[in-house]
C-alpha positions in Angstrom: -251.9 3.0 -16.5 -248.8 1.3 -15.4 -245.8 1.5 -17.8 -242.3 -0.3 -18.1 -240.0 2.2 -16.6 -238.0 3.5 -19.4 -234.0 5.0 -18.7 -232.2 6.8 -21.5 -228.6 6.3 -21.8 -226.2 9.4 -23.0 -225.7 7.2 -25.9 -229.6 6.4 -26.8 -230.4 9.9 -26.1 -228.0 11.0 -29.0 -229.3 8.2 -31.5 -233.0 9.3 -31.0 -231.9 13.3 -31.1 -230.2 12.2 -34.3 -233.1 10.6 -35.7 -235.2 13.5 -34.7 -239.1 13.8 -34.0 -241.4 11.0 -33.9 -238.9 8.2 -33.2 -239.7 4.8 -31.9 -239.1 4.3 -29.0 -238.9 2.0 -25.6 -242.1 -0.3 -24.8 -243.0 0.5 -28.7 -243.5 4.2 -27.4 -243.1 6.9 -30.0 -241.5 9.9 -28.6 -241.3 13.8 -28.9 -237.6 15.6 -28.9 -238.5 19.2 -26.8 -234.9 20.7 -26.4 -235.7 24.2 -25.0 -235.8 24.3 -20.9 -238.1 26.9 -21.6 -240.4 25.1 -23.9 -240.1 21.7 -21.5 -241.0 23.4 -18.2 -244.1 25.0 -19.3 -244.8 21.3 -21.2 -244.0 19.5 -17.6 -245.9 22.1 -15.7 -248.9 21.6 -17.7 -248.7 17.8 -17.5 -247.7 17.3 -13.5 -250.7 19.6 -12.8 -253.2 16.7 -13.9 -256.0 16.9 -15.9 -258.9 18.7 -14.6 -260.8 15.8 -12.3 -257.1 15.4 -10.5 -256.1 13.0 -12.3 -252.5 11.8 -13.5 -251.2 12.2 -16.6 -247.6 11.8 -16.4 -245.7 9.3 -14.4 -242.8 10.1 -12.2 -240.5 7.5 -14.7 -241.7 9.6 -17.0 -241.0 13.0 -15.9 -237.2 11.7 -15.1 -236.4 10.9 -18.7 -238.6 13.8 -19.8 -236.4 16.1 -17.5 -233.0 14.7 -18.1 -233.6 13.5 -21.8 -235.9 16.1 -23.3 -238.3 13.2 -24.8 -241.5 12.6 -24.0 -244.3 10.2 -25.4 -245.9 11.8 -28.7 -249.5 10.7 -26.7 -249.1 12.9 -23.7 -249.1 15.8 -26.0 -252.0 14.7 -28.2 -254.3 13.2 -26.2 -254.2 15.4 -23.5 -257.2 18.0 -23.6 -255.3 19.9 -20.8 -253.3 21.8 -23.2 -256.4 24.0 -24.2 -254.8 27.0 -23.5 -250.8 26.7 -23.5 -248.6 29.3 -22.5 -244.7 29.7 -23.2 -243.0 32.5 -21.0 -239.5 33.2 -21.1 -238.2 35.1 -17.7 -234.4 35.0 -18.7 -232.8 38.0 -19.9 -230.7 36.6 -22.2 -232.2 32.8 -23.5 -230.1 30.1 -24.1 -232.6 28.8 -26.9 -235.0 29.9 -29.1 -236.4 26.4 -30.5 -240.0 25.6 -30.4 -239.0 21.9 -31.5 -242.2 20.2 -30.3 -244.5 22.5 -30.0 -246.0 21.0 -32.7 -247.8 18.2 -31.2 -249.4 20.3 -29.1 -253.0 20.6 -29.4 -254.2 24.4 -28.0 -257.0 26.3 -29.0 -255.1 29.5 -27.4 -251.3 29.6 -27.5 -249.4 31.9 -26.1 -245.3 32.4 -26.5 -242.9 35.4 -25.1 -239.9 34.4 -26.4 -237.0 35.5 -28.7 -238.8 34.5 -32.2 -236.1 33.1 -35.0 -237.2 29.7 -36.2 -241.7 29.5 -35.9 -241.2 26.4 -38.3 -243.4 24.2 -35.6 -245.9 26.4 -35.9 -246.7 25.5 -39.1 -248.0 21.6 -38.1 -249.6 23.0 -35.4 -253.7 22.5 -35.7 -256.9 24.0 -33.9 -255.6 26.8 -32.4 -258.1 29.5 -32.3 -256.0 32.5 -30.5 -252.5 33.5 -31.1 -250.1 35.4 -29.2 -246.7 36.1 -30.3 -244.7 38.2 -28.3 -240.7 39.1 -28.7 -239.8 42.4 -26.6 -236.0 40.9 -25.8 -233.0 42.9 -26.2 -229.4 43.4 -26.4 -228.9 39.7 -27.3 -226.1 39.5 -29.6 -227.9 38.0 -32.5 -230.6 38.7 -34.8 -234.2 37.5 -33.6 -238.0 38.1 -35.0 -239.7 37.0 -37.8 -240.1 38.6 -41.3 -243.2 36.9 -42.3 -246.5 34.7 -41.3 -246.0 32.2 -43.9 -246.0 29.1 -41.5 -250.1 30.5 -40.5 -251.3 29.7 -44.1 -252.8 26.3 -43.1 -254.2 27.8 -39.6 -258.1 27.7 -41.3 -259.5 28.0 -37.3 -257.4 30.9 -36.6 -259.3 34.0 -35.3 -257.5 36.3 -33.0 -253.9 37.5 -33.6 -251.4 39.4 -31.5 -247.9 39.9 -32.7 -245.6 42.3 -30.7 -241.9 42.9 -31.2 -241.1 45.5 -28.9 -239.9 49.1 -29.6 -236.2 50.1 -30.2 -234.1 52.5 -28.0 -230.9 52.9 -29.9 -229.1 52.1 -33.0 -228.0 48.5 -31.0 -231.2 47.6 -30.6 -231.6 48.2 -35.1 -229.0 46.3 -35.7 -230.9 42.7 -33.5 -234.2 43.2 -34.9 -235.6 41.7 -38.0 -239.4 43.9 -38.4 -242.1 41.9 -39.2 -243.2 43.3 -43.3 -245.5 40.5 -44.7 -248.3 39.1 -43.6 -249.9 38.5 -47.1 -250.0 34.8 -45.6 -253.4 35.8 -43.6 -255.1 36.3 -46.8 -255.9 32.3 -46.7 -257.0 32.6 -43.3 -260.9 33.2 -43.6 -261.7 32.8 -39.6 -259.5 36.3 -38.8 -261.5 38.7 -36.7 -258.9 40.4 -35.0 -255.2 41.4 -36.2 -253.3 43.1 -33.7 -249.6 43.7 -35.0 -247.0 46.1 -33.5 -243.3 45.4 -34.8 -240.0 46.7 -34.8 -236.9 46.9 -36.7 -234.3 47.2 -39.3 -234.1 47.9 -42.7 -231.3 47.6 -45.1 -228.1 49.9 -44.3 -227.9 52.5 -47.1 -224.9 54.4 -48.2 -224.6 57.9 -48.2 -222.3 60.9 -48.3 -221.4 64.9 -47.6 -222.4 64.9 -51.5 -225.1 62.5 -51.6 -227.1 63.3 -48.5 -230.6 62.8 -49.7 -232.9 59.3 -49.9 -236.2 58.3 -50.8 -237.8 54.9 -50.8 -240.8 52.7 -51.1 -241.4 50.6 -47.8 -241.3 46.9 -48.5 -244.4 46.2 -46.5 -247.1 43.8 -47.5 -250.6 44.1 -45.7 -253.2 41.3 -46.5 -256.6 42.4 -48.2 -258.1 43.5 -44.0 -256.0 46.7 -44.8 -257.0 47.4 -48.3 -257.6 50.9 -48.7 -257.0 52.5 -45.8 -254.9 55.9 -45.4 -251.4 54.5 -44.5 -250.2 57.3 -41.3 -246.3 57.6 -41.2 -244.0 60.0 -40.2 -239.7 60.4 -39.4 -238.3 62.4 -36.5 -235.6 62.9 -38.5 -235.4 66.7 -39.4 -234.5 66.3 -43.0 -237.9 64.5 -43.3 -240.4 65.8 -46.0 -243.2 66.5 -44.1 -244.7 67.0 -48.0 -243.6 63.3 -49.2 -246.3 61.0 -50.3 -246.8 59.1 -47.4 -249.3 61.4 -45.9 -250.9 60.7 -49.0 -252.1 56.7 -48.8 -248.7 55.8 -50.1 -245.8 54.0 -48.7 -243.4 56.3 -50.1 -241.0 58.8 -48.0 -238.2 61.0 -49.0 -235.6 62.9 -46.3 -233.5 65.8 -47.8 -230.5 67.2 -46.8 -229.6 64.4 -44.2 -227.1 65.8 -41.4 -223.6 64.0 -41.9 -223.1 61.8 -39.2 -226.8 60.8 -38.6 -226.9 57.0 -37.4 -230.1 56.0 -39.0 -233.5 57.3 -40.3 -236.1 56.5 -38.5 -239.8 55.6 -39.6 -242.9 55.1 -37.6 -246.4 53.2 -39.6 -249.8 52.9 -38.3 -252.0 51.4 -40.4 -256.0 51.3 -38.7 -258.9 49.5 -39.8 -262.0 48.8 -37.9 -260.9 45.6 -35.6 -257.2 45.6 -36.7 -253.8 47.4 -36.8 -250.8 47.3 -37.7 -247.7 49.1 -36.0 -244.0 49.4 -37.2 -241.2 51.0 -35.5 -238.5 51.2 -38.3 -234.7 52.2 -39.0 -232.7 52.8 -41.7 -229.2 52.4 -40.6 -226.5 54.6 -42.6 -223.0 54.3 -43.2 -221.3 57.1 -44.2 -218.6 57.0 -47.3 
């Protein structure tokens, strides 16, 4: 199909960022904001490959505003059956973005993202995907990243394999990035789940504690959905002032330490939850500052 050749200038590129997603454009062409290099380059990939016969789906005018502008027509995104299985892989150590601005109009039935994870709103208008793969194993970034709940999955009623993986922690830098990921009461709605695969990692509050006041005991603040119900919660701390007798090795989400050695940086707690076709993994710690 032959189109009008359409140019953004600096200035129209600001009004329709302004405006935001979905705006009417050139040639009465509605068009789709995608700010993220990351996020555009695996969208442009996808599209200057063709669709399966060979055939175009994106024009060269089209790429050039796509690539300098960050816009691109709503229908390349939602008529195009190429996007079946759409993958977003981040290669930078340090990202300059995290958005998944557009995303949204994306029709997958498997989508896959590695990325540092703050903002999944997108997700939520997202429809028909069928396999979900969240991965966020970055480090040493300078800001907090990963996601504290599934909430924007309620509406995902097609939805039946999950992976979520936020990486394992090193050092008390690595704590203080991470934000674990501690409800996922949202899949309850989801009645297609077959597989939940979750392995997280991060920080809890900071506590308080001193030479006087060394002990501490708490209830986790982790909520399964009804696919754990029942099962014999396994958790343990390296930490020596542990209590290897606390209730946790007895299906509860309880532990205690004792006696914590002044000076310690953090606690550190380590969940595994198992049912048949499903798990869920948590790499805690409980940072401490010492009064």
């Amino acid at each position: 199909m032959n189109m009008k050749k359409v140019f953004f200038s600096s200035a129209a590129a600001v009004a329709l960022f302004t405006v935001g997603l979905g705006v009417a454009g050139t040639a009465n062409e509605t068009y789709v904001s995608i700010p993220n290099e990351d996020v555009k380059n695996s969208v442009l990939s996808v599209l200057e490959a063709g669709d399966p016969e060979g055939n175009e789906i994106i024009t060269q005018e089209e790429v050039y505003n796509f690539s300098n502008y960050h816009y691109l027509p709503k229908r390349l995104l939602e008529t195009s059956d190429v996007f079946d299985s759409f993958s977003i892989d981040v290669n930078e150590v340090k990202p300059k973005s995290s958005s998944l601005e557009g995303i949204e109009y994306i029709s997958a039935e498997s989508l896959q993202i590695n990325a540092p994870l703050i903002d999944v709103t997108p997700l939520k208008e997202m429809q028909g995907v069928k396999s979900l793969s969240l991965e966020d194993q970055f480090a040493d970034l300078g800001y907090t990243h990963g996601i504290k709940d599934l909430n924007v999955l309620k509406g995902w009623t097609e939805l039946k394999d999950l992976y979520y993986v936020s990486g394992n922690m090193n050092g008390i830098e690595d704590v203080k990035e991470k934000l674990p990921l501690l409800d996922i009461s949202a899949l309850d709605e989801i009645a297609s789940l077959e597989s939940i695969c979750i392995e997280t990692a991060g920080s809890l509050p900071t506590i308080y504690l001193s030479e006087e006041n060394n002990d501490y005991e708490t209830t986790l603040p982790i909520i399964l959905s009804h696919h754990f119900d029942g099962e014999e919660w396994s958790g343990y701390s390296n930490n020596p002032s542990f209590d290897q007798n606390s209730e946790m090795t007895k299906k509860s989400d309880r532990m205690k330490w004792e006696n914590i050695e002044p000076g310690t940086e953090y606690l550190d707690i380590w969940i595994q939850i198992q049912p048949r076709g499903h798990y869920y993994i948590a790499d805690l710690r409980i940072p401490i500052i010492w009064e």
